[in-house]
C-alpha positions as CSV (number, residue, x, y, z in Angstrom):
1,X,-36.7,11.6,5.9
2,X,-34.5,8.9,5.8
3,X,-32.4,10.0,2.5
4,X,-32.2,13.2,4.4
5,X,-30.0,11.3,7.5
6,X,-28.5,9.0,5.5
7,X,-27.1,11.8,3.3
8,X,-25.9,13.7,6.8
9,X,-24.6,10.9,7.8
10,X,-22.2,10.4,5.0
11,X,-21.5,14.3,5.5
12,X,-20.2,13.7,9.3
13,X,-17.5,11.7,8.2
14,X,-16.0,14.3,5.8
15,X,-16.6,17.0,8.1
16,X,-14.3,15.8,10.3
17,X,-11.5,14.7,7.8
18,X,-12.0,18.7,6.6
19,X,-12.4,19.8,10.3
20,X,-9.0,17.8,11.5
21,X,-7.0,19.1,8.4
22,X,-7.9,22.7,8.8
23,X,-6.9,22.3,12.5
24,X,-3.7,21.0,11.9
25,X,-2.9,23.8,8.5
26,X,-3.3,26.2,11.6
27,X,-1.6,24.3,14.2
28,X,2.4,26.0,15.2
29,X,5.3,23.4,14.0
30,X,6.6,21.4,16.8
31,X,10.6,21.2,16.8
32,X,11.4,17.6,17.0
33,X,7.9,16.5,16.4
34,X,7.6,18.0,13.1
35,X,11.3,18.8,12.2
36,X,14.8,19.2,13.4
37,X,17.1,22.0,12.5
38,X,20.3,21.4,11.1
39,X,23.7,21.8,13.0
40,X,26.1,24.0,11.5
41,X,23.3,25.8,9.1
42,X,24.9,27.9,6.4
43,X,23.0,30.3,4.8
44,X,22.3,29.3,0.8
45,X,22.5,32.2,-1.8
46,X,20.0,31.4,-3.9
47,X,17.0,33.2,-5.1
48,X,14.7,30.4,-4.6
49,X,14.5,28.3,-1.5
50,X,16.5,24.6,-2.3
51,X,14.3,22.0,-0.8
52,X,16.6,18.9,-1.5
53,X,14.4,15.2,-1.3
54,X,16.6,12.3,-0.8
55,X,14.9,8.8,-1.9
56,X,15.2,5.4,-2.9
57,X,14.0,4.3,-6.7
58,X,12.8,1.1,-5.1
59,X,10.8,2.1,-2.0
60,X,7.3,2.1,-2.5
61,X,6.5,4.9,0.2
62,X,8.8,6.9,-2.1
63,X,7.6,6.6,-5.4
64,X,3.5,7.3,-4.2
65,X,4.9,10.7,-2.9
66,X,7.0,11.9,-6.1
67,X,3.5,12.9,-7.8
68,X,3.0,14.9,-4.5
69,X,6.3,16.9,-4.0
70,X,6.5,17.4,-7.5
71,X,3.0,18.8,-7.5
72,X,4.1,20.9,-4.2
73,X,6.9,22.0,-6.0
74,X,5.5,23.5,-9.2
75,X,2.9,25.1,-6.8
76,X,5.7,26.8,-5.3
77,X,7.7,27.5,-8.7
78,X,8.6,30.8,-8.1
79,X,9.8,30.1,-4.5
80,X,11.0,27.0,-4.7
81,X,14.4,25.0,-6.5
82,X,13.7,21.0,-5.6
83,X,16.7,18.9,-5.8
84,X,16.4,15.1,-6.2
85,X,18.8,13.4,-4.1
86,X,18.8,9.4,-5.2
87,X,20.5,7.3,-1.7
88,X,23.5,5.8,-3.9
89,X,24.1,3.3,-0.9
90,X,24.1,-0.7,-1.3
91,X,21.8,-1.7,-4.1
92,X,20.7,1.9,-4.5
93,X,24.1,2.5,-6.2
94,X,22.9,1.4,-10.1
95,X,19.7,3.4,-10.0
96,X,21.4,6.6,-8.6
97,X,24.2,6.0,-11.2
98,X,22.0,5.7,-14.2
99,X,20.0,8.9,-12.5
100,X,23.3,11.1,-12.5
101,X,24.1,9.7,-16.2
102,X,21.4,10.8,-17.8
103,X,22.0,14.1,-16.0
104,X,25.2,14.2,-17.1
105,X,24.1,13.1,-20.7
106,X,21.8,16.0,-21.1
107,X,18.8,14.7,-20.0
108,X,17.9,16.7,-17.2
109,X,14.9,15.1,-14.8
110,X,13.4,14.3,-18.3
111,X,13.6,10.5,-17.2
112,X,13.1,11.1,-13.3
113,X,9.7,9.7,-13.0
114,X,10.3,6.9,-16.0
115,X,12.9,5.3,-13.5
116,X,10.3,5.5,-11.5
117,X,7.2,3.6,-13.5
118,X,10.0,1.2,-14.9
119,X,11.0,-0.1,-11.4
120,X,7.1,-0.1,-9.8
121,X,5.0,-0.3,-12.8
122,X,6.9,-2.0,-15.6
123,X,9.3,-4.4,-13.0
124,X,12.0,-3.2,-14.8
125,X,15.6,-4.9,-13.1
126,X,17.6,-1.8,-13.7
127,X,20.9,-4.0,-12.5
128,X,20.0,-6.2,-16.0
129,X,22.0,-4.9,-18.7
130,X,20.6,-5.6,-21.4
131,X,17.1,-4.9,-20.4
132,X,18.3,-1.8,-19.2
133,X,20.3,-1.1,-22.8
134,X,17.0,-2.0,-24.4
135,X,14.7,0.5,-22.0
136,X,17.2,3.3,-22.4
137,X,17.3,3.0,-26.4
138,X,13.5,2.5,-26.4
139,X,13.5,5.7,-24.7
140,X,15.4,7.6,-27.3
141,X,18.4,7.5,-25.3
142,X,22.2,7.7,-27.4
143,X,23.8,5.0,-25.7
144,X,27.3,5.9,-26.9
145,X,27.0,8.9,-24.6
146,X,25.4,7.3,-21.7
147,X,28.2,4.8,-21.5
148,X,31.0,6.9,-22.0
149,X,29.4,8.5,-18.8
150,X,28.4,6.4,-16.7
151,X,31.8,5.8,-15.3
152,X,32.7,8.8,-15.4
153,X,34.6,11.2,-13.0
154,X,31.3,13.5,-13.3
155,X,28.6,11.1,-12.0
156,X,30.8,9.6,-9.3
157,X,31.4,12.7,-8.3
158,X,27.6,13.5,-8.1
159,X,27.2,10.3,-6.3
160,X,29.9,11.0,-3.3
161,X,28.3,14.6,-3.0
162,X,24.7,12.6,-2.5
163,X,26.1,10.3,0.0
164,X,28.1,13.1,2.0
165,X,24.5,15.0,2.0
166,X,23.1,12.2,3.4
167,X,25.3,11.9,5.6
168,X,25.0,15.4,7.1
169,X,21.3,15.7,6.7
170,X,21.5,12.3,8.9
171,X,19.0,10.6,6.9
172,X,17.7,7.7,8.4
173,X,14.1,7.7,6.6
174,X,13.1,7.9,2.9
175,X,11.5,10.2,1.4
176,X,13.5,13.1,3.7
177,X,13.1,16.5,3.0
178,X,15.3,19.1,3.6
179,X,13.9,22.9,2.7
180,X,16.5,26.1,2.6
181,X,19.5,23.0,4.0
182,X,18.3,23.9,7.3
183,X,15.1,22.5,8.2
184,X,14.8,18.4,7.8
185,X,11.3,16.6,7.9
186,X,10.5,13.3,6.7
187,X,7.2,10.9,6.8
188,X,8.2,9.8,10.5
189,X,7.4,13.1,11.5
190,X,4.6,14.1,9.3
191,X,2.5,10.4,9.8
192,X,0.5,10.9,6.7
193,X,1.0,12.8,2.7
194,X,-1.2,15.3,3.8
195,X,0.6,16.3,7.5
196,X,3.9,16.1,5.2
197,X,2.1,19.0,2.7
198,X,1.7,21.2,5.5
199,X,4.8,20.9,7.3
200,X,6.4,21.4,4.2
201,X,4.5,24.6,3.4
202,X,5.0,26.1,7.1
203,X,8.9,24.9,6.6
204,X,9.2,26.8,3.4
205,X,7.4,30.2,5.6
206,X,9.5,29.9,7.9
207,X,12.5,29.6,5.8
208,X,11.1,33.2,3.7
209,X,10.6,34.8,7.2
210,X,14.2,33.8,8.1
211,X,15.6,34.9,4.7
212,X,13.3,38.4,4.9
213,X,15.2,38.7,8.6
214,X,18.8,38.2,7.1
215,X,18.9,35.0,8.8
């Protein structure tokens, strides 16, 4: 008799957790609890619906959600284009620079999450030269390429385009989400990864209904 309670009472609890996050999966978005819209909205012709995410290498709340857009993101892989937007103000500049390098170098988002583990993980001081040098050619990286672009006209010209987006997305919080460059969300308004999932999910609906509607 008493296993029997005891195991119902460790049932309640995750009844609840279940109970409130079915509740809220149905629950109608709430403008300016949940999201804002953005002034001056012009339509993207894309296939896929751009969800751009603007972060900081160094914050902590950012790096514990990458694993959970990313998995969002591949969910919705046939619906969805996510942009990685690095903040390049202050003493965000040299992580967003050597992001947009290795972009520029070929690389792709091959060394996205490495930034990541190297900052949070590994302590890496990616404004140290040569521990950065030695990372990057431990990594397999040609470092006669990556230096003939790292000043280059390319990368700052990625890294203007992600301030002006920050700019007009008004970012004030990290991570911030923008899905279809009309609808912005960000941890303030979601309170919790899992809230953020399913705003996210309704925001991408919402922007298929409006595309469907020629919106």
């Amino acid at each position: 008799m008493f296993q029997h309670h005891f195991r119902t009472y460790l049932a309640f609890p995750l009844f609840l957790v279940l109970a409130c996050l079915y509740v809220n999966a149905q629950a109608e978005l709430v403008y300016g609890h949940d999201y804002l819209d953005v002034p001056g909205y012009q339509k993207p012709n894309e296939h896929k619906i751009p969800v751009m995410e603007f972060f900081w290498y160094q914050s902590d709340k950012c790096f514990e959600l990458d694993s959970l857009l990313n998995s969002w993101a591949h969910y919705h892989k046939n619906e969805v284009r996510l942009i990685h937007v690095p903040i390049p103000f202050g003493n965000e500049e040299p992580a967003a620079r050597i992001y947009y390098t290795l972009q520029a170098s070929g690389y792709g988002e091959r060394f996205h999450l490495l930034i990541y583990h190297s900052i949070h993980i590994n302590n890496l001081d990616l404004g140290n030269g040569d521990a950065l040098v030695a990372w990057l050619t431990n990594h397999g990286v040609q470092m006669a390429t990556f230096e003939a672009k790292i000043h280059s006209r390319v990368v700052d010209q990625h890294l203007k385009k992600a301030a002006e987006l920050a700019r007009r997305y008004s970012v004030l919080e990290l991570p911030t989400l923008v899905v279809d460059r009309r609808y912005v969300t960000n941890m303030g308004f979601a309170g919790s990864p899992d809230r953020l999932y399913i705003i996210l999910d309704k925001l991408l609906a919402k922007a298929q209904a409006d595309k469907r509607a020629g919106h």
